[in-house]
C-alpha positions as CSV (number, residue, x, y, z in Angstrom):
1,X,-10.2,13.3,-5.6
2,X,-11.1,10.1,-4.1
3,X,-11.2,7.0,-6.3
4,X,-13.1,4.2,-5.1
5,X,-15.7,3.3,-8.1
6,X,-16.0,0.0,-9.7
7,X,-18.1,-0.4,-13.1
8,X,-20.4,-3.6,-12.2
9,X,-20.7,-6.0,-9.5
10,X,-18.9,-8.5,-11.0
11,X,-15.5,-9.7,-9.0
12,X,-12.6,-8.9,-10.9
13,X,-10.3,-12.2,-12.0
14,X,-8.2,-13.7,-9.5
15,X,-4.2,-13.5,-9.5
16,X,-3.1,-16.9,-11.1
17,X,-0.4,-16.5,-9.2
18,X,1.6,-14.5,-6.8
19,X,4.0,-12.6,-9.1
20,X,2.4,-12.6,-12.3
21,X,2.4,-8.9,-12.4
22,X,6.4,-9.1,-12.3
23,X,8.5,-9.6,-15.3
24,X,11.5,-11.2,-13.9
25,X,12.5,-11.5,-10.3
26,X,11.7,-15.2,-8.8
27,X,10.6,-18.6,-10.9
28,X,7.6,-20.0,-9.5
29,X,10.4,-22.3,-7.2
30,X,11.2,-19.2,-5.6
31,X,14.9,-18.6,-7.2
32,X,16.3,-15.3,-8.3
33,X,16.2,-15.0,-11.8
34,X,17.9,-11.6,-11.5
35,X,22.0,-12.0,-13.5
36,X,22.9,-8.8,-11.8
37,X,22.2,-9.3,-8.2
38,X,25.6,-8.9,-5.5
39,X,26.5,-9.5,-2.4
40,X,26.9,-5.5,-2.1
41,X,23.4,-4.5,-2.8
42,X,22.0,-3.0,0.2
43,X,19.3,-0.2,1.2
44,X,20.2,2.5,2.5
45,X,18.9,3.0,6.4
46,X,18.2,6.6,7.3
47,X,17.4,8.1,10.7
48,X,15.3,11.4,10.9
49,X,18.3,13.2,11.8
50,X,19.6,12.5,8.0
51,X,19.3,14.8,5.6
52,X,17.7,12.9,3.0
53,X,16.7,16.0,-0.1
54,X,13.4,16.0,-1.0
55,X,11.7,13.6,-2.9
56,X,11.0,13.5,-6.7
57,X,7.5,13.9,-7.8
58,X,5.7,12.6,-8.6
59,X,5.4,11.2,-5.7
60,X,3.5,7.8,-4.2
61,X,2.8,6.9,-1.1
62,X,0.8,3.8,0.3
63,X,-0.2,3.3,3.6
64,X,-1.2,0.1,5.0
65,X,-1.9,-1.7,8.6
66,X,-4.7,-2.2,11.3
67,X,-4.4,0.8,13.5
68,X,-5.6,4.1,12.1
69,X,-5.3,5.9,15.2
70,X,-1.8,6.0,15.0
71,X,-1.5,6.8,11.8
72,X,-3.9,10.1,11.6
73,X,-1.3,12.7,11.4
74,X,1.1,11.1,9.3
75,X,-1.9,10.6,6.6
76,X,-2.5,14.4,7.1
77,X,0.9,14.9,6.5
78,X,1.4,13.1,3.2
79,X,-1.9,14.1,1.4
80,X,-0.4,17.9,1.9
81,X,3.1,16.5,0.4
82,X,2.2,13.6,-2.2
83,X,0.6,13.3,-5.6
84,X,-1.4,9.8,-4.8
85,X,-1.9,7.9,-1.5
86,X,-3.3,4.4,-1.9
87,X,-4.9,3.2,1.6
88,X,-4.6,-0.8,2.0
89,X,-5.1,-2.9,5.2
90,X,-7.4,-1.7,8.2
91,X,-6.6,1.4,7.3
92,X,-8.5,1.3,3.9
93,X,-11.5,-0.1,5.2
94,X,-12.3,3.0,7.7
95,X,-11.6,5.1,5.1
96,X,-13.9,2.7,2.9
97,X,-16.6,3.0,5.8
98,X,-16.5,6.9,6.2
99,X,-17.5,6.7,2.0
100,X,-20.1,4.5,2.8
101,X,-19.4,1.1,1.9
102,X,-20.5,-1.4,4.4
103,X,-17.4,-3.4,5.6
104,X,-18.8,-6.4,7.2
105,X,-17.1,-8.4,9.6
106,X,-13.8,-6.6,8.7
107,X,-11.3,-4.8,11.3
108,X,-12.9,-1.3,11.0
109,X,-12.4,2.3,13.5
110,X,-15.6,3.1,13.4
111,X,-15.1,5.7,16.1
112,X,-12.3,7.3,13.7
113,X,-14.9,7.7,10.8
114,X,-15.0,11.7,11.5
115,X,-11.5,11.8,11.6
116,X,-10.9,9.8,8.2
117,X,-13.1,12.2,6.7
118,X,-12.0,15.0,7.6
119,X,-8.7,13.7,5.8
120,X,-10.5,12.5,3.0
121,X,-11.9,16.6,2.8
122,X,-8.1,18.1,3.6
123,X,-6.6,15.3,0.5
124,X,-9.0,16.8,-1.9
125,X,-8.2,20.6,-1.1
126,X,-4.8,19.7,-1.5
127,X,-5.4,18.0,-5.1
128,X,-3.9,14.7,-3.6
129,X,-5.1,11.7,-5.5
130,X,-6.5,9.3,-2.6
131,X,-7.3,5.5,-3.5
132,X,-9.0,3.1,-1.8
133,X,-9.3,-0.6,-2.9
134,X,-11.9,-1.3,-5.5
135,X,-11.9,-5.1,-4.6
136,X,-11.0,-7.5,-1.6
137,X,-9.9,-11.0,-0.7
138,X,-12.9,-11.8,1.8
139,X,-13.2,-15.1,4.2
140,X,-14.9,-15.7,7.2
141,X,-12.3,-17.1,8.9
142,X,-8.1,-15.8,9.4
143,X,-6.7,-19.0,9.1
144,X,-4.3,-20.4,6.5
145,X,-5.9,-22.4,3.7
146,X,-9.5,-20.5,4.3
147,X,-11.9,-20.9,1.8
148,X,-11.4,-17.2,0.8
149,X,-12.8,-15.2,-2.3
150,X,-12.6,-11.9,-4.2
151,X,-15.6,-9.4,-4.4
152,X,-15.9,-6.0,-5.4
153,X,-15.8,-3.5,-2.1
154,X,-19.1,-2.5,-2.7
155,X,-20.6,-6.4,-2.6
156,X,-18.8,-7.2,1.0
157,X,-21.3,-8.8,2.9
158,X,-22.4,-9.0,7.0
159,X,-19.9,-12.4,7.2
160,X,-17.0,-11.0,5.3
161,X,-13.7,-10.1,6.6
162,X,-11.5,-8.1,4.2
163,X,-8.3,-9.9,4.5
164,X,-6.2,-9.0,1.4
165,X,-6.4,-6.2,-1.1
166,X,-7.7,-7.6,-4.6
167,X,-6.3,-7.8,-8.3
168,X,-8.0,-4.8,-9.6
169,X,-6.5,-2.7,-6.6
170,X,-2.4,-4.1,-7.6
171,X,-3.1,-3.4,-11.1
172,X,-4.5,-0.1,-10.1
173,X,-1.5,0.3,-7.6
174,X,1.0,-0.7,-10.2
175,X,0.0,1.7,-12.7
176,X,0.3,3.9,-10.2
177,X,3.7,3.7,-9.6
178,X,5.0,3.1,-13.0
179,X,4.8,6.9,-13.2
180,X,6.0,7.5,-10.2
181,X,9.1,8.8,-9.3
182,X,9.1,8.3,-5.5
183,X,7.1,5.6,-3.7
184,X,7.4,5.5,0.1
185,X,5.4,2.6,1.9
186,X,4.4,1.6,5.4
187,X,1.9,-1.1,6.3
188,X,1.4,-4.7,4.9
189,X,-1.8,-4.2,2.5
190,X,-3.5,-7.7,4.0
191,X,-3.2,-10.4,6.8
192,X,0.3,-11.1,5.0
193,X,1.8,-13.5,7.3
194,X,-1.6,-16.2,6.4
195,X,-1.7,-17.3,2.7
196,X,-3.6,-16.5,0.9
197,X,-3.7,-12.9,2.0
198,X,-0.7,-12.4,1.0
199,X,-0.9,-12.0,-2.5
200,X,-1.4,-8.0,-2.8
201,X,1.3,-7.1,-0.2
202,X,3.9,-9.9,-2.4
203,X,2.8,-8.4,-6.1
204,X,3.1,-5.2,-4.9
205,X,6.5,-5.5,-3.4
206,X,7.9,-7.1,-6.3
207,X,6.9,-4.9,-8.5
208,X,8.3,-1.7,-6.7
209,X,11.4,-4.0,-6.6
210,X,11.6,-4.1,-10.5
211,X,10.8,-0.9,-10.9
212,X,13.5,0.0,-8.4
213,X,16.1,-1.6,-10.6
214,X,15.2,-0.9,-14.0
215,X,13.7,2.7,-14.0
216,X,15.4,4.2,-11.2
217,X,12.2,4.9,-9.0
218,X,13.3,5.6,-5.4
219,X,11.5,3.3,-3.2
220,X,11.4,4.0,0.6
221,X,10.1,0.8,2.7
222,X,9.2,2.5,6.5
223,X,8.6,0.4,9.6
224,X,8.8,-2.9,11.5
225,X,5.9,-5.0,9.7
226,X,6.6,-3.3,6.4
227,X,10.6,-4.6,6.2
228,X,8.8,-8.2,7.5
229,X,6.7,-8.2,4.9
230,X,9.1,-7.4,2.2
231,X,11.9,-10.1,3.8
232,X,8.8,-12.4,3.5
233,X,8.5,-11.8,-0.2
234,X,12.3,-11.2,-0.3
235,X,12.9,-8.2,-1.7
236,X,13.8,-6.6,0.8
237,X,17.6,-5.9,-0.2
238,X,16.0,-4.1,-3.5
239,X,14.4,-1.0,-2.1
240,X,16.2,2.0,-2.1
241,X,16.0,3.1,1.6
242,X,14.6,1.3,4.7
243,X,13.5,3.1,7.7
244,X,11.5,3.8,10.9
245,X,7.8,4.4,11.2
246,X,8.9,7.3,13.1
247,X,11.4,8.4,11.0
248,X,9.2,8.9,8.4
249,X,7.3,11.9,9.1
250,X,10.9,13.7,9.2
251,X,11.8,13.1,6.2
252,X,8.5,13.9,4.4
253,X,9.1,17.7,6.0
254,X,11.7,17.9,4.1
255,X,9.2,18.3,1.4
256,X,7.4,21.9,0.6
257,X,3.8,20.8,1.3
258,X,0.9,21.6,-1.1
259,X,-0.8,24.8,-0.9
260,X,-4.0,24.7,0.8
261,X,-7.1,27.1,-1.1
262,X,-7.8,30.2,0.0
């Protein structure tokens, strides 16, 4: 099942402010609120020769970045091994084109569109619960301070760049994983070096964080620009494993995969 639908064209609400959807964690000035943070606490890094066991369903994964290409047969892998994949980043908006939805301006592979469908086709024999943002931070410009705002996927227009996943997509996200068990995540969900496009990644690694510490989910960060962007939000220290974009598809074999139909 693919979940892309929005009820109206009207743009959700905006975040008020870059954590709001975390209780606890950092004040506004940036300090940790947290009384039980140590010096001690510190991920685990795995290499794919590490037996990790298999993960715990159910079982999240979210995939984010520019470059589809590279990321084909991992995607193929997890919708045959996870419950939900949530698509963010370039990476969404092909995947957001192959459905139909114009995508403006935005950095699109439209040469991959085949390809994302075909995945999209293999996630629902597999019963693997594929989301795709419902709304966007758009500008016309990738610039810090741009005069950005958020829209609803399907109101992206010819000037638009989609720069940042919207508030509707975290609080979809985030309901997401507060039944998860296991959440593993590669790829910043927007332009998160560049405020203000870095409000989705930031929400969204904060509140994996929490949920790391008070429910015992087991949060696997994987790759370069994923461990940036959580270091940028700082949370970093409070996911449960850190690892390799290559890495990664090694320890997802460890899973069974999902049947396929006859």
């Amino acid at each position: 099942m693919v979940t892309t639908d929005v009820q109206g064209s009207t743009p959700a609400p905006r975040l008020t402010g870059r954590f709001q959807l975390i209780h606890g964690g950092r004040t506004d000035a940036g300090r940790d609120t947290r009384q039980d943070a140590t010096a001690t606490e510190r991920p685990t890094l795995f290499s794919p020769s590490r037996k990790t066991g298999r993960p715990e369903h159910p079982v999240c994964a979210i995939v984010g970045g520019i470059g589809l290409a590279a990321k084909l047969d991992l995607l193929a892998r997890l919708v045959a091994r996870v419950d939900v994949l949530a698509l963010g980043g370039g990476i969404a908006n092909s995947f957001l084109a192959a459905t139909g939805t114009d995508m403006g301006a935005s950095l699109c592979d439209h040469d991959l569109i085949d390809q994302a469908r075909r995945i999209l086709d293999k996630a629902k024999a597999c019963g693997c619960e594929l989301m795709l943002p419902v709304d966007a931070v758009v500008a016309s410009d990738v610039r810090a301070g741009a005069e950005d705002r958020v829209i609803a996927c399907a109101a992206i227009g010819p000037e638009d760049m989609v720069l940042d996943i919207g508030p509707a997509t975290v609080a979809r996200l985030t309901a997401c994983i507060e039944t998860a068990r296991t959440v593993v995540w590669t790829g910043p969900l927007g332009v998160y070096r560049i405020a203000p496009f870095d409000g989705g990644t930031n929400a969204l690694a904060w509140f994996i964080a929490r949920r790391t510490r008070d429910a015992g989910l087991r949060s696997v960060a994987a790759g370069e620009d994923t461990i940036a962007a959580l270091a940028a939000a700082g949370v970093e220290e409070r996911f449960s494993e850190l690892t390799t974009a290559d890495a990664l598809p090694a320890w997802l074999d460890g899973d069974v995969p999902h049947a396929l139909p006859a």
